[in-house]
C-alpha positions in Angstrom: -34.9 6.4 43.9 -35.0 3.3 41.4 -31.3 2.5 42.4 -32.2 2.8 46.7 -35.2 0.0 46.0 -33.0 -1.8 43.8 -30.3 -2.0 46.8 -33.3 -2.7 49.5 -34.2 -5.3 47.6 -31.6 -7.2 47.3 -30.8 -6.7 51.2 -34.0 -7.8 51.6 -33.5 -11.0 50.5 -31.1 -12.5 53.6 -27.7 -12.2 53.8 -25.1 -9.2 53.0 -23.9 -9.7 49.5 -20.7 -11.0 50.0 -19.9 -11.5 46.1 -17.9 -8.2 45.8 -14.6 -7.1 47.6 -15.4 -4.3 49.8 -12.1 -3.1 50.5 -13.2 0.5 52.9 -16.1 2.0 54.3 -17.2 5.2 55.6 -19.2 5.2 59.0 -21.7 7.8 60.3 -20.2 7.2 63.6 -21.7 8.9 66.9 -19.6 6.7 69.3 -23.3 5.1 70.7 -23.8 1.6 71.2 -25.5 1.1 67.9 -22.9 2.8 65.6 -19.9 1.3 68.0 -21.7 -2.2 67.5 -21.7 -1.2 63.6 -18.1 -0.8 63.1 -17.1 -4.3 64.5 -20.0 -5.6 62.6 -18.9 -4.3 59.6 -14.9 -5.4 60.2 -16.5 -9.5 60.9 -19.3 -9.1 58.4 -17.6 -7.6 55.4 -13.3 -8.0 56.8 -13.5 -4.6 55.5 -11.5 -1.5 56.4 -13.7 1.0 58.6 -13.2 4.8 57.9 -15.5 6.4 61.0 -16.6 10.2 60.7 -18.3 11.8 63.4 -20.1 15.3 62.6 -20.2 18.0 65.0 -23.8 19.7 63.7 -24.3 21.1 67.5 -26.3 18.3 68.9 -24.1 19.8 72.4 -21.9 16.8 72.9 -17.9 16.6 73.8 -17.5 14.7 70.6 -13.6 13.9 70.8 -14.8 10.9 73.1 -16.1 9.5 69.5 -12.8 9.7 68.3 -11.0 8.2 71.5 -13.4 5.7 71.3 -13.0 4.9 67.4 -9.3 4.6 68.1 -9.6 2.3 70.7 -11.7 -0.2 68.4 -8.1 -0.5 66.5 -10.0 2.5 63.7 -7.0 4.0 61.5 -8.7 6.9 60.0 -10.6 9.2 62.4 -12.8 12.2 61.1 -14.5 14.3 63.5 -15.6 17.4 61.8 -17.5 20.9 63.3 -20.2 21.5 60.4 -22.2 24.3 62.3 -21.2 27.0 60.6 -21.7 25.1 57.1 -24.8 23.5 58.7 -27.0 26.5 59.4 -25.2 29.1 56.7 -25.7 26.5 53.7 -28.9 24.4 54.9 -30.7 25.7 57.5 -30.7 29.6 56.2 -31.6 28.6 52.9 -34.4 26.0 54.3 -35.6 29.1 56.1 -35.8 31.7 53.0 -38.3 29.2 52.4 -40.6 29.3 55.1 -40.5 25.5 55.1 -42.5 23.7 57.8 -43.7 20.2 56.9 -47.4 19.1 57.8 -48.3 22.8 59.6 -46.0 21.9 62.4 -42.6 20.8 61.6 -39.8 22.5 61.2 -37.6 20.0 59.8 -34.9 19.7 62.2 -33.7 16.3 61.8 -34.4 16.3 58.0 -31.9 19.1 57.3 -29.1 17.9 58.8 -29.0 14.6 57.4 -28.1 15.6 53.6 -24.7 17.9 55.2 -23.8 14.6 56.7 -24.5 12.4 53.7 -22.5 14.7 51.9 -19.4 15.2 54.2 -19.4 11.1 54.2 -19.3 11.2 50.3 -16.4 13.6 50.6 -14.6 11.5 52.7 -15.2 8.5 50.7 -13.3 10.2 48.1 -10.7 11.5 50.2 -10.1 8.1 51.6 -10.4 6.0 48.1 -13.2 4.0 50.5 -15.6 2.4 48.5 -18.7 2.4 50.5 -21.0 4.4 53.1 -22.6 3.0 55.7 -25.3 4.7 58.1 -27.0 3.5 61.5 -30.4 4.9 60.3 -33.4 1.8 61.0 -35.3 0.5 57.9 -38.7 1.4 59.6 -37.3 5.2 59.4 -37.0 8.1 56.5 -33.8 8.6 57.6 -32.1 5.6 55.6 -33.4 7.6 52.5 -32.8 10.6 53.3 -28.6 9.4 53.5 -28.7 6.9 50.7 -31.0 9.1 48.3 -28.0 12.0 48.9 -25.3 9.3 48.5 -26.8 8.7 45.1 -26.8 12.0 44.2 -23.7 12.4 44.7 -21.8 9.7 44.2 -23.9 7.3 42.0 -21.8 4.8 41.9 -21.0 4.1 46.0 -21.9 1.1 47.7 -24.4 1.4 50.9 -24.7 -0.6 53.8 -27.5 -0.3 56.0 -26.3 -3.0 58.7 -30.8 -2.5 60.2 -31.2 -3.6 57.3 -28.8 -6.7 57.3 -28.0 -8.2 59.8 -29.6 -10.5 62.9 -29.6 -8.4 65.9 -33.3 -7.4 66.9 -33.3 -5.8 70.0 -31.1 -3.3 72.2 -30.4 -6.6 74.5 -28.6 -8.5 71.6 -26.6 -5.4 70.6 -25.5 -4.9 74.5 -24.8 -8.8 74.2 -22.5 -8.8 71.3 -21.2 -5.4 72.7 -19.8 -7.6 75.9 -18.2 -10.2 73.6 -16.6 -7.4 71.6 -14.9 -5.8 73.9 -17.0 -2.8 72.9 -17.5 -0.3 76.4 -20.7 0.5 77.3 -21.2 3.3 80.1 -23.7 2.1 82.7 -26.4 4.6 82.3 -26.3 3.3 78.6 -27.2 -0.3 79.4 -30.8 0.5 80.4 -33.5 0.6 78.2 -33.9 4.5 76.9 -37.4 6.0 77.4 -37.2 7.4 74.1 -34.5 7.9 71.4 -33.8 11.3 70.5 -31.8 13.0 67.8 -30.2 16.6 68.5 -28.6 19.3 66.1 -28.0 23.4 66.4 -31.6 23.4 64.8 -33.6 21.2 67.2 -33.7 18.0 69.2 -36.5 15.4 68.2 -37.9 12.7 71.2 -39.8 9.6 69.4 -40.4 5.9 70.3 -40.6 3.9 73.6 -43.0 5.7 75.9 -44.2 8.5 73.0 -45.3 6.0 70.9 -48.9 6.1 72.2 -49.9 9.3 70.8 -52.8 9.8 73.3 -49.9 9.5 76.8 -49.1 13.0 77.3 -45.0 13.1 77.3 -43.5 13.5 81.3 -41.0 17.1 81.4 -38.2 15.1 81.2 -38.2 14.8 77.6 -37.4 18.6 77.1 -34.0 19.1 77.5 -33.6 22.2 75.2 -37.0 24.3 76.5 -38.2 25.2 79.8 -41.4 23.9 79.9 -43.9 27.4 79.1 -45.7 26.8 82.3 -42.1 27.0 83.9 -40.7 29.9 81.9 -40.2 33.8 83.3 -42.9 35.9 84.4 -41.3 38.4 82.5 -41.0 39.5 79.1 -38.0 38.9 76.5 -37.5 41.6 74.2 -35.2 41.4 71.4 -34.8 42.4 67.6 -33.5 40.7 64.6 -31.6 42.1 61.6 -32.0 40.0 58.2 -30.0 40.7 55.2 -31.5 39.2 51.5 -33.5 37.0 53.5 -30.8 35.6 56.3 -30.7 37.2 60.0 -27.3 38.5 60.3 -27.7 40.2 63.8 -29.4 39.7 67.2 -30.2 42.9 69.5 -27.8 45.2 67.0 -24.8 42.5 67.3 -23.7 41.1 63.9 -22.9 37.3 64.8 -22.3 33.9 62.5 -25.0 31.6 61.2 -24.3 29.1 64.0 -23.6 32.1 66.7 -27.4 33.5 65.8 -28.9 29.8 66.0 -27.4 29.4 69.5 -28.3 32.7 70.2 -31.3 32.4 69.5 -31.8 28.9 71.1 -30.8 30.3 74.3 -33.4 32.9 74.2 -36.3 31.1 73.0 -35.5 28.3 75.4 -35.4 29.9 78.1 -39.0 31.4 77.8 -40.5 28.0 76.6 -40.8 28.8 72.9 -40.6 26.0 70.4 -42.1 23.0 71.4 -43.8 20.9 69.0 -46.0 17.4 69.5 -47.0 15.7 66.4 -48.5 13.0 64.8 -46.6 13.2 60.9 -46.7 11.1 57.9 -43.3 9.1 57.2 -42.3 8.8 53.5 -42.0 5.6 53.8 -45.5 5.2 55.0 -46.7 4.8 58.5 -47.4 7.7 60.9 -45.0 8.5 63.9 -45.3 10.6 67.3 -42.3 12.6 67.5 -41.3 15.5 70.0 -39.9 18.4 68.6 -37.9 20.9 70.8 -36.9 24.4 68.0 -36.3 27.2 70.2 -34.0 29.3 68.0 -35.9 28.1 64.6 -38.9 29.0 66.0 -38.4 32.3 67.4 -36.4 32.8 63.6 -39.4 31.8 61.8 -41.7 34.4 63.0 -39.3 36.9 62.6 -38.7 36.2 58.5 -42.8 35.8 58.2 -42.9 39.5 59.5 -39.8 40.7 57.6 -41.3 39.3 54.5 -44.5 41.6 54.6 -43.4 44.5 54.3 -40.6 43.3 52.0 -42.1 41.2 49.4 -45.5 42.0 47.0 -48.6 40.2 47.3 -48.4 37.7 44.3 -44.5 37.1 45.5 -45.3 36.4 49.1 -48.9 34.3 48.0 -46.8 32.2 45.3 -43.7 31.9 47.6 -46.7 30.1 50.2 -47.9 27.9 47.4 -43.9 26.9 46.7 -43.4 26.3 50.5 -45.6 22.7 50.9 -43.9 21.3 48.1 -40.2 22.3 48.9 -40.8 20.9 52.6 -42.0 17.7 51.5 -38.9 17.6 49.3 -36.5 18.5 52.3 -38.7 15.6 54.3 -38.4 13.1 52.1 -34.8 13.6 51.4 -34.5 15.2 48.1 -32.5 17.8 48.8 -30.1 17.7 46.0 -33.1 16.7 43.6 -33.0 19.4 40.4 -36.5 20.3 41.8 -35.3 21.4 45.0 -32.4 23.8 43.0 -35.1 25.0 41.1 -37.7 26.5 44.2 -34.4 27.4 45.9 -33.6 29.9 42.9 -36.9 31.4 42.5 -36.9 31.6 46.7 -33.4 33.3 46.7 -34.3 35.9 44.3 -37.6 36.5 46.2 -35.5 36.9 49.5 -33.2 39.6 47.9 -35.6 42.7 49.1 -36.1 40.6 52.5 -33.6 43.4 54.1 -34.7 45.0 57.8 -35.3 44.5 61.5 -38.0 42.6 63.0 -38.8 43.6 67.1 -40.1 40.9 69.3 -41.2 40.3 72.8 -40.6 36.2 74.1 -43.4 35.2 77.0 -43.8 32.1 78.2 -43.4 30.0 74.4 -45.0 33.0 72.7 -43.4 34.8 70.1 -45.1 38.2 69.4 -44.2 40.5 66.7 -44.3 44.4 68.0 -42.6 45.9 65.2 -40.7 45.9 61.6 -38.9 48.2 59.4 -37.2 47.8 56.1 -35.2 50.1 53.6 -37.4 48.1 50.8 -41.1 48.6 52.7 -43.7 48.3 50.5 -46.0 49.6 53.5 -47.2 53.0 52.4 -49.3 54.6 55.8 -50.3 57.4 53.2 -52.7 54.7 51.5 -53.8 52.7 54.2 -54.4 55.3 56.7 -58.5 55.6 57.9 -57.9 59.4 57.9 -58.5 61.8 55.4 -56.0 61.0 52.3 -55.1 62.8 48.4 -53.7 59.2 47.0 -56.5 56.8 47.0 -59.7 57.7 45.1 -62.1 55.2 47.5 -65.0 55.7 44.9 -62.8 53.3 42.5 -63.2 50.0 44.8 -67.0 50.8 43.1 -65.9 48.8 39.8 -63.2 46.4 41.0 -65.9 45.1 43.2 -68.2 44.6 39.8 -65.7 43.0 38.0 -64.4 40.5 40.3 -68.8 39.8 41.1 -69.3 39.3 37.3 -68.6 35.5 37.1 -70.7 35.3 40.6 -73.6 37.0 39.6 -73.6 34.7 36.1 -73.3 31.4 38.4 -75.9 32.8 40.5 -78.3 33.6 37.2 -77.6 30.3 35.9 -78.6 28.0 39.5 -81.8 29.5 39.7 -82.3 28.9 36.4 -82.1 25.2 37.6 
């Protein structure tokens, strides 16, 4: 973290450092106006070769217009990679053993994908003998960290660029501007000014700024895109069942499918019936509060299927300590510390937890509610014997008698001790 303030501040302090020979770079490239607008800024800034790599993490676009596009800008070396499967099998599954949710509400979407992309870039930057990374993210925004604390991780030695960071250009109207003197093509229903920005993977799409940013202005239904609106979903009910594995759903209704292939299943199900919508007010690591709009079909119909799962799979002091784990291990996805030693760390003790999380989970969808109406495992520690109201030979009830002394002992003393004043 020392080294990312270190870098900001010498950004910080006007113009690009121009004192080293920056030779290549690798570009988190999406093809948009701002990343498009990055790579020719980058080759004027910096005369610098410009590697671009384009991740495919299921945000639902054709991205091989990326790469046409790249080429067209006179761009050499072209990576456009499909990361879903590695996406949800290595991020989002183990993200979900966790029961991570950031703030009560947030399932962290956007904050998962950005590490797999950070990382890809590093790889690339290796592949490529490039010496530098460069990202689109704004400076206002934790996504700068999230990319540069993971490029530090695991490259310490790369140079970033951060051209929000850098360079002159203050609103969409001057990037359009230098666009048109560029050469760079804009499609039409991109020169406008966008309600809202939004940011879309296989986990979730997220809506913030423009219009949302007055958090009291309820959102207009064209901002979902991924979810029927509840009050416009089926008057009829879903039903469906889940199989998990050690902890990761490996089946929907009975049919074994991939990582990505249950996401998208799942997505499709949950969307459908309006399940997964999310409006909130969160805290930004970097320090101001932001109105975002979350759309997490799949994850949220997921979530609620592991929570059940796990109780009937995992003791009492597990499960309670696994909750207590939880807050801190999302506010270390959040804030971009995934490859952090402390992240490993929870991860380990949450994997080995997740080992008796085998079984199947039943649940009805209805209009964005997802309602548990069964679950069985092989490793149940439900035992109907003990917990039944009828007549029983395996609990003695006279023995609650004495754990309720014990446990009142310090009360009664506290008690003894007030009104003694």
């Amino acid at each position: 973290l020392y080294c990312v303030r270190l870098q900001w501040g010498q950004k910080f302090k006007g113009q690009p450092n121009m004192s080293d020979d920056l030779k290549k770079v690798v570009l988190a490239y999406s093809g948009g106006l701002d990343t498009s607008v990055i790579l020719k800024w980058l080759q004027d800034t910096y005369g610098c070769e410009v590697v671009t790599f384009t991740a495919d993490v299921g945000q639902g676009e054709e991205l091989e217009s990326a790469r046409r596009k790249a080429e067209m800008l006179g761009i050499k070396e072209v990576y456009v990679d499909d990361l879903r499967e590695e996406f949800v099998r290595d991020f989002v599954f183990p993200m979900f053993r966790a029961g991570a949710i950031y703030e009560g509400a947030y399932l962290l979407g956007t904050s998962i994908a950005r590490p797999l992309i950070a990382k890809r870039q590093i790889e690339i930057a290796e592949e490529t003998g490039a010496d530098a990374v460069a990202h689109g993210a704004t400076g206002k925004g934790n996504d700068q960290v999230r990319f540069e604390l993971a490029y530090y991780a695991l490259k310490p030695d790369i140079r970033v660029i951060a051209p929000w960071r850098e360079w002159e250009f203050k609103s969409r109207a001057r990037l359009i501007e230098y666009a048109e003197q560029n050469q760079i093509p804009i499609p039409k229903d991109k020169r406008g000014e966008p309600p809202y920005s939004q940011d879309a993977n296989l986990l979730h799409i997220s809506s913030e700024g423009k219009v949302l940013e007055d958090p009291w202005v309820e959102p207009d239904e064209s901002v979902y895109t991924r979810i029927v609106p509840p009050w416009k979903a089926p008057d009829q009910v879903t039903e469906i069942t889940i199989d998990f594995e050690a902890g990761d759903p490996v089946a929907v209704d009975s049919e074994r499918l991939t990582p990505a292939s249950i996401l998208t299943r799942l997505n499709e199900l949950g969307g459908v019936n309006g399940i997964g919508i999310t409006d909130i007010v969160e805290n930004r690591f970097v320090g101001m509060k932001s109105r975002g709009i979350y759309e997490t079909p799949g994850g949220t119909v997921l979530f609620t299927a592991r929570r059940a799962m796990e109780s009937i799979t995992l003791d009492r002091g597990a499960m309670h300590q696994k909750d207590e784990l939880m807050a801190r291990y999302a506010e270390l996805v959040y804030n971009g510390f995934w490859f952090a030693p402390e992240r490993e760390m929870l991860q380990a003790a949450i994997d080995q937890a997740s080992e008796r999380v085998t079984g199947t989970v039943r649940l009805k969808l209805y209009k964005g509610n997802v309602i548990v109406t069964g679950r069985k495992s092989p490793n149940s520690l439900y035992d109907a014997a003990m917990v039944t109201f009828e007549e029983d030979a395996v609990y003695n009830q006279g023995d609650a008698e004495g754990f309720i002394k014990i446990n009142a002992l310090r009360l009664k003393l506290l008690k003894r001790l007030k009104d003694r004043g």
